[in-house]
C-alpha positions in Angstrom: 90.1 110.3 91.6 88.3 111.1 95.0 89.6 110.6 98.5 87.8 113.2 100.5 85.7 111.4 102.4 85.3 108.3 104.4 83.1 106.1 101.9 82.7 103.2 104.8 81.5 104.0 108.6 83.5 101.9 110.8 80.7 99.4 111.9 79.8 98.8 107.9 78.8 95.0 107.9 81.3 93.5 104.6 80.1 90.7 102.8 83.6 89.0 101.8 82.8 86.5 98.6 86.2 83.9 98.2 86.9 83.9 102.1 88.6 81.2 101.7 91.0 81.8 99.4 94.3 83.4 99.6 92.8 87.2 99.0 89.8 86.5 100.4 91.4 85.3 103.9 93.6 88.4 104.4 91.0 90.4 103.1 88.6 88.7 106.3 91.7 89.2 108.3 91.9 93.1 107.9 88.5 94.1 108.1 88.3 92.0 111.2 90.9 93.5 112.8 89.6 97.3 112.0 86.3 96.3 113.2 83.9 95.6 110.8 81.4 93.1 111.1 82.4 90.5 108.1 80.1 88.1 106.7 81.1 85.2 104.8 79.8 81.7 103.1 81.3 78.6 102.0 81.5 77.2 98.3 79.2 74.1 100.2 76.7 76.4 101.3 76.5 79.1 98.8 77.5 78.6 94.5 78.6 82.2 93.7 78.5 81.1 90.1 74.9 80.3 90.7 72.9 84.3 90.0 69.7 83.2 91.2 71.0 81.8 94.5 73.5 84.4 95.1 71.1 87.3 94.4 68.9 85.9 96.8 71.9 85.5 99.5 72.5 89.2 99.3 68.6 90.1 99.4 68.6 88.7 102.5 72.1 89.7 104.4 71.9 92.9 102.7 75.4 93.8 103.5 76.8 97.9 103.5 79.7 96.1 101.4 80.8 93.6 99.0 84.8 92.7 98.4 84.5 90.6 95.3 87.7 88.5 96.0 86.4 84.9 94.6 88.2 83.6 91.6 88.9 80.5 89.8 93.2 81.4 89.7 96.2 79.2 89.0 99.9 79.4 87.4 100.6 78.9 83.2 99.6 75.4 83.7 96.5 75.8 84.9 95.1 78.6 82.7 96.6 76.7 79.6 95.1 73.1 80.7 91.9 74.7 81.8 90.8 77.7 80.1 87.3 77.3 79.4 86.9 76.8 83.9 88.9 80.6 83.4 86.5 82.4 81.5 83.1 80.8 82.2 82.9 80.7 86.1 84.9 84.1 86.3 82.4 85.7 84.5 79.7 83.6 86.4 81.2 84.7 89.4 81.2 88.7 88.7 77.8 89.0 86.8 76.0 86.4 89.7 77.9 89.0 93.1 77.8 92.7 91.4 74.2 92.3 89.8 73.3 90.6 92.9 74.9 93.3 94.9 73.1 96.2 93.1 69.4 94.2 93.4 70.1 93.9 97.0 70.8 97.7 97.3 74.8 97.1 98.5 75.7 100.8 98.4 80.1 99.7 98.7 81.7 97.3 96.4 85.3 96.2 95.5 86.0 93.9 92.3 89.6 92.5 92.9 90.8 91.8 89.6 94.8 91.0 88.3 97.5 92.3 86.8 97.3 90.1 83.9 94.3 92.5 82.2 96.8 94.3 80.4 98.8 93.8 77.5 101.4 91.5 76.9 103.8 94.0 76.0 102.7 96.9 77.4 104.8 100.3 78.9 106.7 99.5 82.0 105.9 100.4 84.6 102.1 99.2 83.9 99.4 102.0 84.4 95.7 101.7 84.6 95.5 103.5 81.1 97.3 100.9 79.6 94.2 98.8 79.5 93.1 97.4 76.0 96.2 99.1 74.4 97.4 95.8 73.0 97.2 92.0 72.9 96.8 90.1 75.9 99.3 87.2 77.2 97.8 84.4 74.9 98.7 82.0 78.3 96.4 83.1 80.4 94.1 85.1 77.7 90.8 83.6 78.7 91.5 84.7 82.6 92.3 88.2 81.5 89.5 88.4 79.6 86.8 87.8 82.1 88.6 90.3 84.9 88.4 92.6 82.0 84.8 92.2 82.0 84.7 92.5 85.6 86.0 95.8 85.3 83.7 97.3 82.6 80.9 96.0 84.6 82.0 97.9 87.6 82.0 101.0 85.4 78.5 100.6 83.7 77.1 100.3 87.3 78.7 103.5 87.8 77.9 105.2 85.0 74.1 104.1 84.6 73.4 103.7 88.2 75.5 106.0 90.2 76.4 103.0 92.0 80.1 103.8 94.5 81.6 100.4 92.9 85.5 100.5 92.2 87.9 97.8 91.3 91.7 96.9 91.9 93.8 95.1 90.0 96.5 93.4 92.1 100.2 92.4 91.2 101.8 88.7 91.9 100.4 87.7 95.3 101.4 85.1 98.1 101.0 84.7 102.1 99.8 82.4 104.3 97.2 79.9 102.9 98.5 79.9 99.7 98.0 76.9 96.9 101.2 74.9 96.6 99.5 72.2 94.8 101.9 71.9 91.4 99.6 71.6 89.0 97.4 74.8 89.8 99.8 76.8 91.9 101.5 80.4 91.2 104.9 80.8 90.8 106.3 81.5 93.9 104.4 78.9 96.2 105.7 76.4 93.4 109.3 77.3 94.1 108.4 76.9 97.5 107.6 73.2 97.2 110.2 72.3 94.5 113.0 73.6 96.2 111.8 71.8 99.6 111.2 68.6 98.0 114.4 68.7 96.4 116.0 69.6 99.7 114.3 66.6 101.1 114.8 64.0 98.7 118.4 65.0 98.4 118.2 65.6 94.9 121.2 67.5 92.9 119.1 69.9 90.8 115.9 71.5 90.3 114.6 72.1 86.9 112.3 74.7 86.3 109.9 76.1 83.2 111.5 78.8 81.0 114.1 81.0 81.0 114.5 82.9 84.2 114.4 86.4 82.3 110.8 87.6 82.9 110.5 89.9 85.4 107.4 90.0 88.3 107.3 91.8 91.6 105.4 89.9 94.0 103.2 91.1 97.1 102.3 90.0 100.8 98.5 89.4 100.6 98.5 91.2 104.1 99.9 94.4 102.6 97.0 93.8 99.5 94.5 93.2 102.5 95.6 96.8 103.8 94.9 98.8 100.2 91.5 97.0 99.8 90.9 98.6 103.7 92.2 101.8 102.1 89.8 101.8 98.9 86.6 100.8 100.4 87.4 103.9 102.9 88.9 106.1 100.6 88.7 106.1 96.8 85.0 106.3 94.8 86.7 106.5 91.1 85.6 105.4 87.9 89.5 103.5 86.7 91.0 100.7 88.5 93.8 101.5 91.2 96.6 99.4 90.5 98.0 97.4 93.8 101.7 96.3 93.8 105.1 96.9 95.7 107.1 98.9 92.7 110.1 97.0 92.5 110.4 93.4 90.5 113.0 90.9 90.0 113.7 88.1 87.4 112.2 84.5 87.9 115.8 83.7 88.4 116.4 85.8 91.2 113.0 84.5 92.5 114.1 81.2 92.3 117.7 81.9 94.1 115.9 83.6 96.9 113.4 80.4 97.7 116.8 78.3 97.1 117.8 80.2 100.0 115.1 80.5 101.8 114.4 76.8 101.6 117.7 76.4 102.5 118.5 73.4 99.3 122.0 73.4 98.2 121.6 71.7 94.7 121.8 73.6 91.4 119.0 75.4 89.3 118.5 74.2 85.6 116.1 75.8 83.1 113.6 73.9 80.3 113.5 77.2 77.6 111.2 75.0 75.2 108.3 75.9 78.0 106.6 79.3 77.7 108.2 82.5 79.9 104.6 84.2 79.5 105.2 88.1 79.3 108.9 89.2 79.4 107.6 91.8 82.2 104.9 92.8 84.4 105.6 96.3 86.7 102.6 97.9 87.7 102.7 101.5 88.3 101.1 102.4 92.4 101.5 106.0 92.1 97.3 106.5 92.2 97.4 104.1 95.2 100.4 105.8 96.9 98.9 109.2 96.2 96.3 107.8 99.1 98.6 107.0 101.5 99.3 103.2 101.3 102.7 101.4 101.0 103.8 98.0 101.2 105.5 96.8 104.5 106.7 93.4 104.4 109.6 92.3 102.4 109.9 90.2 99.8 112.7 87.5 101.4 110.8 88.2 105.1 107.4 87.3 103.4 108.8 84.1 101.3 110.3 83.0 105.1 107.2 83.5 106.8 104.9 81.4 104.4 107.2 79.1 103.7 107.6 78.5 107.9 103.7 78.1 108.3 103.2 76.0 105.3 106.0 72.9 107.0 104.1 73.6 110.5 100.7 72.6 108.5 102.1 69.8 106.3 
């Protein structure tokens, strides 16, 4: 790992693909706010799945950076309802922006991938050596597979082009902006608006999928928003730098906290004939830490906030 040298000047003009999204937004927000000059383009205006398009996009802006934060995303429902919309425009999305990136001579680039690249049952905590050690999740399979892809990609521009490309794989995320539609939503954002609409309806239970038992740890995309700052200034590495908070909880816990949160009185019931997905997911920061970066909002202070802005905007 290197971290000697500032890999970014401060004026670098950053070419932010997904700004819309909930990465992609905080990503804009950070950069912004240390100065850069951030360029961005709508799904209307610009197809990132579309390589001929997007190569010429980046021919012409020619950017001193790329953050790769687009995505297709979603919960257990929507990888398992949708998985062929997982792979394909995933890996549409990475070949079309880092090929592109390289043709256009883009001399910085970050590929955000996700925790879920490593196996099911893997060591916990969850280091970046752990990758292709073991089967995958089978719920969300087809996802993993194409951020997997992402990240060898990353590393044959490396190795056959010298190219200063680096990816990070990101825990559980939410913040403002974030997807509370049920059908496609993460976890948390979901408990959000079950536990609300249960609150409003005056309904005397909430039931939810699974057990409770997995554990997750789940992080503020401001404090992601901060490492990505951190690693396009700081780290030129061949291995992906794990980005997380260190501590988890069980979806039950979770769920008592939103409760809370939300302010709904009712009780919790569980449906353990739907899937938990992996029993645990604890990714191990010490390569980020190592750089100087740690988390800073917490988890019942960031579950408060969002859930606050997303009632101002409904």
């Amino acid at each position: 790992m290197k971290a000697t040298r500032e890999l970014l000047p401060p004026s670098a003009r950053i070419f932010v693909a997904g700004h819309r999204g909930l990465v992609g937004s905080a990503v804009v927000r950070r950069l912004t706010a240390d100065g850069h000059q951030v360029i961005t383009r709508g799904r209307d205006g610009l197809d990132l799945r579309d390589a001929a398009r997007t190569a010429e996009f980046l021919a012409e802006v020619r950017p001193d950076a790329v953050v790769l934060a687009a995505a297709k995303v979603g919960g257990i429902m929507a990888n398992s309802t949708y998985p062929v919309q997982f792979i394909e425009d995933n890996l549409r999305i990475q070949l079309s922006v880092i090929a592109g990136s390289h043709a256009a001579g883009v001399g910085r680039l970050l590929f955000l991938g996700s925790s879920c690249i490593y196996p099911k049952l893997a060591p916990q905590p969850i280091r970046e050596d752990a990758l292709l050690t073991g089967p995958l999740e089978p719920t969300n399979e087809p996802y993993a597979l194409a951020k997997i892809a992402g990240i060898v990609q990353i590393q044959s521009y490396r190795r056959q082009y010298g190219a200063s490309y680096i990816s990070a794989m990101p825990t559980n995320l939410y913040g403002p902006g974030d997807n509370f539609d049920l059908e496609t939503s993460h976890v948390l954002p979901a408990l959000i608006r079950r536990f609300h609409e249960a609150k409003r309806d005056g309904r005397d239970s909430v039931e939810l999928w699974g057990s409770g038992s997995p554990r997750r740890e789940f992080l503020h995309v401001d404090d992601l928003a901060a490492a990505c700052a951190l690693l396009l200034r700081s780290y030129d590495g061949d291995e992906p730098v794990n980005v997380g908070c260190g501590d988890d909880l069980t979806i039950r816990e979770l769920a008592e906290t939103v409760r809370d949160v939300v302010g709904y009185e009712g009780a919790i019931g569980w449906d353990t004939t739907k899937p938990d997905g992996t029993p645990r997911k604890l990714l191990d920061v010490s390569r980020l830490t190592d750089l100087g970066w740690k988390p800073t909002i917490a988890l019942r202070d960031g579950i408060a906030s969002v859930y606050a802005g997303w009632q101002s905007e409904a």
